[in-house]
RODO-2510 file (C-alpha; in nm, 4 decimals, decimal comma):
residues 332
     n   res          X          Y          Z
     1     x     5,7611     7,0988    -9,8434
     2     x     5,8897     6,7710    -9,7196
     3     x     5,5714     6,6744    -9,4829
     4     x     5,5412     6,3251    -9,2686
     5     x     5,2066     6,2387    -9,1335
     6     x     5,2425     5,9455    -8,8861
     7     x     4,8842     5,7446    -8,8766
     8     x     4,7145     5,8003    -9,2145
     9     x     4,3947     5,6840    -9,0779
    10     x     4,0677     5,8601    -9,1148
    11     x     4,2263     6,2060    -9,0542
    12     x     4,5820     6,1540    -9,0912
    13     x     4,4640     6,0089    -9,4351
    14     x     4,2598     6,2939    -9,5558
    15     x     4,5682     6,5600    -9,4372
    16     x     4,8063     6,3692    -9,6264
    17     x     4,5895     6,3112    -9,9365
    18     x     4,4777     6,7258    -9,8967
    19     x     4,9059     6,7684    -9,9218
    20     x     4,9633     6,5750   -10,1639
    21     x     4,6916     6,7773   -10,3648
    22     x     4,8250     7,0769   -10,2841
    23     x     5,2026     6,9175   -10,4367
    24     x     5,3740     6,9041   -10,0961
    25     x     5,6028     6,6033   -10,0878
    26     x     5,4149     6,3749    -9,8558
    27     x     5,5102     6,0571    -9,6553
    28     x     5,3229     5,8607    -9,4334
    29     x     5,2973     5,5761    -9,2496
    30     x     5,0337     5,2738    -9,1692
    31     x     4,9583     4,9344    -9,0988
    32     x     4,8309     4,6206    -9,2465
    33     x     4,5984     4,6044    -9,5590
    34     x     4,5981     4,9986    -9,4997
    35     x     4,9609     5,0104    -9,5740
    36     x     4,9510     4,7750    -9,8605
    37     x     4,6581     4,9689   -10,0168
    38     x     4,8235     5,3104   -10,0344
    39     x     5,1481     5,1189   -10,1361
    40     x     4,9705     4,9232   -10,4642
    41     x     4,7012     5,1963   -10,5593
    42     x     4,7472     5,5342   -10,3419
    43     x     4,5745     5,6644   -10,0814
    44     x     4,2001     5,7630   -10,2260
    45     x     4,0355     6,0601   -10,0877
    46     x     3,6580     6,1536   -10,1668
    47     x     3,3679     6,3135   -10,0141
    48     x     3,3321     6,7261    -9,8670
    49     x     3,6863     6,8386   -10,0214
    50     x     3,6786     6,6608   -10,3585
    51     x     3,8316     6,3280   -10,4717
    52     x     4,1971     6,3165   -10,5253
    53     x     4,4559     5,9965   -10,5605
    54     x     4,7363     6,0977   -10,3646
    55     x     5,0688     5,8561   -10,4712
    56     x     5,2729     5,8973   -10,1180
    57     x     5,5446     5,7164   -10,0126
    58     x     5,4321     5,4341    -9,7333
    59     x     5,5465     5,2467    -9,4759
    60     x     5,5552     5,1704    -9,1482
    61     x     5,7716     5,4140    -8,9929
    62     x     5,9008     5,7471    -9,1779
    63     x     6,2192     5,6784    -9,3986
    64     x     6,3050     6,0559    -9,4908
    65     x     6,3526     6,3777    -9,2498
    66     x     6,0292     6,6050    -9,2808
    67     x     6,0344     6,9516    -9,2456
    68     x     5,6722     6,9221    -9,0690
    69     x     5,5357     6,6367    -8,9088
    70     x     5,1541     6,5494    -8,8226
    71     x     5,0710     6,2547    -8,6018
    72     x     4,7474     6,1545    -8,6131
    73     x     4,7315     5,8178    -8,4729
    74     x     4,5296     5,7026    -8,1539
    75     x     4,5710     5,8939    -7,8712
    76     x     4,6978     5,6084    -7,7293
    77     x     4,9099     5,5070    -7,9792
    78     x     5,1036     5,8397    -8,0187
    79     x     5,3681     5,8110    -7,7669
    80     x     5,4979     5,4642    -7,9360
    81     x     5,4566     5,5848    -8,2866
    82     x     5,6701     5,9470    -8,2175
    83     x     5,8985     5,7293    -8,0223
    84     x     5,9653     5,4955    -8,3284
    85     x     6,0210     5,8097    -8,5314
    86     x     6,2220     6,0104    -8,2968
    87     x     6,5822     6,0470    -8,5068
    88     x     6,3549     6,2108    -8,7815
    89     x     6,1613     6,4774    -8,5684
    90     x     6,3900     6,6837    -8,3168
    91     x     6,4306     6,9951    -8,3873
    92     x     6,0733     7,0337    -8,6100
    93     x     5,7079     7,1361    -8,5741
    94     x     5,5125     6,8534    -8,4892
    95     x     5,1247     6,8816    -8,5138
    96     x     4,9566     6,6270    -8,3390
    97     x     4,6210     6,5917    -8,3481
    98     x     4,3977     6,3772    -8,1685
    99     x     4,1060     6,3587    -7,8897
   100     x     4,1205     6,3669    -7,5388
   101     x     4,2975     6,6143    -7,2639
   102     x     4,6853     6,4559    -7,2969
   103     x     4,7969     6,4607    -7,6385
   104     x     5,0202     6,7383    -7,6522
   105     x     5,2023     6,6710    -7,3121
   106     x     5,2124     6,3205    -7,4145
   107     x     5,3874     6,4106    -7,7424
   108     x     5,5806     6,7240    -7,5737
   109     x     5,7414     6,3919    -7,3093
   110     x     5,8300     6,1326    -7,5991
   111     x     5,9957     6,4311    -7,8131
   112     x     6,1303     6,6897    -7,6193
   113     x     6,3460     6,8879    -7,8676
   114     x     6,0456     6,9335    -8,1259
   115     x     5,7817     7,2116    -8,1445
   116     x     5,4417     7,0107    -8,0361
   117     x     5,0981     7,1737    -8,1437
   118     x     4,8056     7,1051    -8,0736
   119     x     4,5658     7,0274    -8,3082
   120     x     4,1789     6,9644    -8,2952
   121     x     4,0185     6,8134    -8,6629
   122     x     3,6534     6,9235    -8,6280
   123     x     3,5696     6,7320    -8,9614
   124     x     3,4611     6,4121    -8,9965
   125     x     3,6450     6,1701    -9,1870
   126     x     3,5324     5,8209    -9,2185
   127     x     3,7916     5,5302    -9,3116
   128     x     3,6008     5,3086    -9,5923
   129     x     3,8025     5,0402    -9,6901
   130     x     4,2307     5,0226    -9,7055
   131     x     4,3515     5,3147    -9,8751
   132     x     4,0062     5,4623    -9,8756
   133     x     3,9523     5,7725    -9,6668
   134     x     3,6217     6,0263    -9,6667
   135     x     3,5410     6,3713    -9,5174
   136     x     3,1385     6,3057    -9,4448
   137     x     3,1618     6,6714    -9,3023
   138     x     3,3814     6,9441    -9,3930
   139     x     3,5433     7,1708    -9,0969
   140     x     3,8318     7,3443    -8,9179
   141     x     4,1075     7,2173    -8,7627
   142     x     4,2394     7,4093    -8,4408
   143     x     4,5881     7,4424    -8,3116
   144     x     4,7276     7,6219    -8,0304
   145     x     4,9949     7,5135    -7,7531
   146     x     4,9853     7,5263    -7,4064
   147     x     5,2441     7,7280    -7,3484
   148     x     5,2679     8,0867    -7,4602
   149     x     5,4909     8,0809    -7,7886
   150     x     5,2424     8,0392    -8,0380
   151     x     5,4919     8,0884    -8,3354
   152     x     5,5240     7,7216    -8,3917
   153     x     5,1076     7,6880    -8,4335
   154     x     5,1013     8,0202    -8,6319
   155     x     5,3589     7,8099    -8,8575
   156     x     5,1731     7,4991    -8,8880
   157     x     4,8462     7,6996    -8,9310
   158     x     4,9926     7,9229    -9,2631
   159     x     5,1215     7,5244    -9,3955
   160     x     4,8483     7,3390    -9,3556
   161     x     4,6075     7,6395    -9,3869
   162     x     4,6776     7,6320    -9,7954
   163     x     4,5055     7,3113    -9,8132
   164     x     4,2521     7,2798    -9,5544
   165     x     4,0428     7,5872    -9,2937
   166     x     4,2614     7,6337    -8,9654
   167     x     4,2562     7,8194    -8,7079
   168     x     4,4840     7,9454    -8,4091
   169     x     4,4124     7,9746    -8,0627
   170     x     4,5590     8,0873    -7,7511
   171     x     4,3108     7,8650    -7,5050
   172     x     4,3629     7,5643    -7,6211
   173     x     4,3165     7,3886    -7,3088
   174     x     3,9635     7,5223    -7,3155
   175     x     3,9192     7,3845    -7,6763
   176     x     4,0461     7,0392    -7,5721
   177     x     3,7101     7,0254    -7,3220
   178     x     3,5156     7,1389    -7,5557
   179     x     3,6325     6,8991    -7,7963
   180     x     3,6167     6,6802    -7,5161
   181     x     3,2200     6,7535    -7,5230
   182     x     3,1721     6,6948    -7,9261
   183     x     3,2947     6,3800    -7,8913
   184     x     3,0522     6,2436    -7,6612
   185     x     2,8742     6,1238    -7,9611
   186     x     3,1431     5,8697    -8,0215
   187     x     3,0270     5,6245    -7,7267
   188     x     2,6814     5,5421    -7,7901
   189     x     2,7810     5,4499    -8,1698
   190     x     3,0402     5,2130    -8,0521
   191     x     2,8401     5,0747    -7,8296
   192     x     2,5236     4,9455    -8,0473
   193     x     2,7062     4,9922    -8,3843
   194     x     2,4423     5,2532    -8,5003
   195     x     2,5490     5,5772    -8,6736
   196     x     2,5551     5,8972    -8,4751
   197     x     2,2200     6,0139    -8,6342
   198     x     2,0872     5,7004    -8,5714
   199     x     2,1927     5,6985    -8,1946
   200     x     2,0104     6,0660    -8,1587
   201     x     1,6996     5,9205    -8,2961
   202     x     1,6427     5,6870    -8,0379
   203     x     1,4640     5,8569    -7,7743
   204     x     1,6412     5,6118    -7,5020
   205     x     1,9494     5,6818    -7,6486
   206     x     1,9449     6,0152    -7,7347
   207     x     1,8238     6,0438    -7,3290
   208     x     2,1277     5,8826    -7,2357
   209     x     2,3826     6,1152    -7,4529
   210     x     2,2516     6,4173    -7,3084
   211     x     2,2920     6,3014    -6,9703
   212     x     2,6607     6,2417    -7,0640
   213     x     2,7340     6,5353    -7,1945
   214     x     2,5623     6,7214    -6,9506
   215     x     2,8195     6,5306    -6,6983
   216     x     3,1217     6,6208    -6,9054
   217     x     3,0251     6,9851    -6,8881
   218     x     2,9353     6,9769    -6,5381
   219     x     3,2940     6,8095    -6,4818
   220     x     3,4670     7,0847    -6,6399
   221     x     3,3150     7,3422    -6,5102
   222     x     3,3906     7,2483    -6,1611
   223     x     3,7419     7,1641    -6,2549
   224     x     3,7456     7,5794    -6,3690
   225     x     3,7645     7,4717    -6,7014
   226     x     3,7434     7,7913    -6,9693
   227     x     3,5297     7,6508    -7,2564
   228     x     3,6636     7,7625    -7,5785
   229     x     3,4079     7,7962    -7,8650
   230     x     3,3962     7,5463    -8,1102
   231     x     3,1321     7,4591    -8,3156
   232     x     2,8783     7,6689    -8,1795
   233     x     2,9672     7,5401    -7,8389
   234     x     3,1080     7,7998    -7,5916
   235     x     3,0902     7,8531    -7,2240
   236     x     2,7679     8,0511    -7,2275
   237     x     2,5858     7,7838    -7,4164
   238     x     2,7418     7,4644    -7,2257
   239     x     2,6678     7,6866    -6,8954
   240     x     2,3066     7,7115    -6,9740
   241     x     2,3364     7,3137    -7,1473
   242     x     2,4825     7,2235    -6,7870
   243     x     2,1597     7,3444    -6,5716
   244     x     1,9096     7,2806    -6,8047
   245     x     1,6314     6,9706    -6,7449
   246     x     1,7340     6,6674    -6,9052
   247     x     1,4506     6,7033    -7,1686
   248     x     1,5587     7,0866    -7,2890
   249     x     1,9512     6,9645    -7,3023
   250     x     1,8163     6,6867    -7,5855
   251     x     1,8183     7,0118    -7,8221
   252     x     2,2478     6,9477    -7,8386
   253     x     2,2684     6,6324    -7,9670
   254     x     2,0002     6,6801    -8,1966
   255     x     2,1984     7,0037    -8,3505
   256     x     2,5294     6,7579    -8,3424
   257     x     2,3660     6,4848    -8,5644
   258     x     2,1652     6,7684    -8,7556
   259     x     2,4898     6,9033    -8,8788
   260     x     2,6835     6,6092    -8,9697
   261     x     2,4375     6,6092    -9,2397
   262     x     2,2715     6,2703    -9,4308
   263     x     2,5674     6,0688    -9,4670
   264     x     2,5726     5,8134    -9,1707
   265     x     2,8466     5,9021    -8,9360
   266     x     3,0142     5,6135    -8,7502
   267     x     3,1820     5,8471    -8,5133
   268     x     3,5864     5,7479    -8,4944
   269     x     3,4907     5,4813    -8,2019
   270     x     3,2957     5,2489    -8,3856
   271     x     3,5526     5,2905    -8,7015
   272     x     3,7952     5,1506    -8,4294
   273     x     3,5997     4,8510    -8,3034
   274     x     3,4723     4,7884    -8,6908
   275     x     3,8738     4,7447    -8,7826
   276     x     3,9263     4,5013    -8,4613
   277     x     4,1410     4,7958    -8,2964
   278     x     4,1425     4,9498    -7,9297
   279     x     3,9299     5,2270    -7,9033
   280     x     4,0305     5,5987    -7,7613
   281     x     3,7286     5,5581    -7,5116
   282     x     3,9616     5,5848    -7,2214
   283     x     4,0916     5,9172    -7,3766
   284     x     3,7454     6,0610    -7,4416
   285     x     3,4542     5,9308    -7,1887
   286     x     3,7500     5,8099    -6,9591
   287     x     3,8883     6,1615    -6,9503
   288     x     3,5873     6,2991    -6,7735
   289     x     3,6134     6,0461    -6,5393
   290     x     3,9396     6,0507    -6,4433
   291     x     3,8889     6,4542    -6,4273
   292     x     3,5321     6,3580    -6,1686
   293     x     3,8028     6,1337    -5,9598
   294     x     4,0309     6,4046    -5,9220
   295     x     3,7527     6,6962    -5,7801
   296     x     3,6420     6,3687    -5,5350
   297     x     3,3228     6,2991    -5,7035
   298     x     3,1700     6,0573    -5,9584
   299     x     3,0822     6,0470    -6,2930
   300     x     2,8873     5,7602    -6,3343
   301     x     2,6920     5,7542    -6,6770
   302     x     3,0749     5,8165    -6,8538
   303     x     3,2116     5,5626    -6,6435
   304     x     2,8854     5,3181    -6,7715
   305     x     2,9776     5,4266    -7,1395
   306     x     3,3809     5,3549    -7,0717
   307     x     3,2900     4,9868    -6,9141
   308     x     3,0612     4,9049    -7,2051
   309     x     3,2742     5,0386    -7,4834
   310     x     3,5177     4,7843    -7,3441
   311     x     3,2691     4,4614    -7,2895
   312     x     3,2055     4,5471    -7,7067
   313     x     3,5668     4,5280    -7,7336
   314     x     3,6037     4,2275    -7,5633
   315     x     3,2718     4,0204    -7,6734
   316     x     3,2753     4,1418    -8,0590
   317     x     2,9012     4,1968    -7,9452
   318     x     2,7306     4,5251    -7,9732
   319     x     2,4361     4,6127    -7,7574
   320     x     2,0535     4,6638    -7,8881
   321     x     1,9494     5,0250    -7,7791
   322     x     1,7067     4,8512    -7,5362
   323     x     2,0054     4,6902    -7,3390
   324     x     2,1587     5,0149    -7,3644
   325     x     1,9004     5,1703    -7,1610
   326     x     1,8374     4,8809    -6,9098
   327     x     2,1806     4,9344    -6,8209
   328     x     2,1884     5,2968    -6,7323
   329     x     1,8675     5,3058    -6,5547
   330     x     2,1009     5,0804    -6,3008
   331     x     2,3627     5,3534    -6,2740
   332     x     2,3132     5,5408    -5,9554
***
């Protein structure tokens, strides 16, 4: 199958690579040394599903009309990027996959005669080096719509499912949040350049993460979210998470960092900021916010964690763990 995966990146990498395994005809596209790479030498793929050298065609938009498409870029970044490819994907399945709440009815607005699924990677896949991609930690990828034909994700699932573990489902709102709620280990990482383990180790730090999360969750809940289960996670354990003292909630983060295993994991934020890009922070910690604003209340510690995000951003300076926590013990 002809197959174009727009943003071979961390996870847009590994998909295509995982394809081109699996002898699918795959293009993608990049930018930079990225591009280059994968144009001189492949795109290299090692680490939880094996090591492969996938030769794909490159470049920086898709050349040839794919029968499935898979945009994996920053959520961000998406509407652009499906924009530039438009001519080559009405009228197919489009998986996109990325963080945040908006992705699909971003994608669903910049190509309105495609199929647009969902699609939540719950691996981790580090970007080493152009045209070097690694899955630290193996896992599922979820897809569902948010409307009620579910053919389309049934479709991508049975593709992409030959390669890599998927799985359907019909609340994928729900899964978004919880989603939403894994990735509130991506801040922290970005924000002192530590790895995710190393983050959860810090006592301050680890304090500070739980508080977060247990914002998200509270934030969602109020906002009559329905928690899908994802990871473990589901509404019964992010119910008790959400009224549990600050101390007891510490146990989550721990079991996140506990099961990405040995292998330092940047989290996809830092990866950004180490590359010189803009981060999805907006889309992830600024999500919750923007979802506090709209009940009428605050959520300060992710609206701390957005601001200082950006200030790394700006400065090229990350934070020592002590700053860290200076600066939250000033958030009301």
């Amino acid at each position: 199958m002809r197959v174009g995966v727009i943003g071979a990146g961390a996870v847009g990498g590994v998909i295509a690579a995982l394809l081109d395994r699996a002898g699918h005809d795959v293009e993608v596209t990049a930018r930079g040394a990225h591009l280059e790479a994968i144009g001189e030498s492949g795109l290299r793929l090692s680490g939880g599903w094996g090591e492969h050298v996938a030769v794909v065609e490159a470049g920086d938009v898709l050349t040839r009309a794919p029968e499935l498409a898979v945009v994996a870029t920053k959520a961000q970044d998406a509407p652009a990027a499906i924009r530039e490819n438009i001519r080559l994907l009405r009228g197919i399945p489009v998986l996109v996959v990325q963080n945040g709440l908006d992705g699909v009815a971003a994608a669903a607005a910049a190509s309105p005669r495609s199929d647009i699924v969902g699609g939540l990677a719950t691996f981790a896949a580090s970007y080493l080096s152009p045209g070097e991609v690694s899955v630290t930690t193996p896992g599922p990828t979820y897809v569902g719509v948010l409307g009620d034909d579910d053919v389309p994700a049934r479709y991508v699932a049975r593709i992409l499912g030959e390669v890599m573990p998927m799985v359907v489902l019909t609340n994928f709102a729900g899964a978004q949040w919880t989603k939403l709620i894994i990735n509130q280990v991506n801040a922290l990482p970005a924000i002192t350049g530590l790895s995710v383990q190393e983050v959860v180790a810090h006592r301050g730090l680890r304090r500070l993460m739980t508080a977060s999360i247990r914002e998200a969750v509270r934030v969602g809940r109020a906002s009559r979210v329905r928690f899908e289960k994802l990871q473990g996670l589901g509404r019964r354990a992010l119910w008790w998470f959400s009224i549990a003292p600050l101390w007891a909630g510490e146990v989550l983060p721990r079991l996140m960092a506990r099961r990405m295993g040995r292998v330092p994991n940047p989290g996809s934020t830092l990866q950004s900021i180490r590359r010189g890009q803009a981060t999805e922070i907006d889309h992830l910690n600024g999500a919750v916010v923007r979802a506090a604003e709209a009940l009428g209340r605050p959520a300060p510690v992710n609206a701390l964690l957005v601001q200082l995000v950006h200030e790394v951003e700006e400065s090229g300076r990350f934070f020592t763990p002590d700053e860290v926590v200076s600066r939250s013990r000033r958030t009301p």
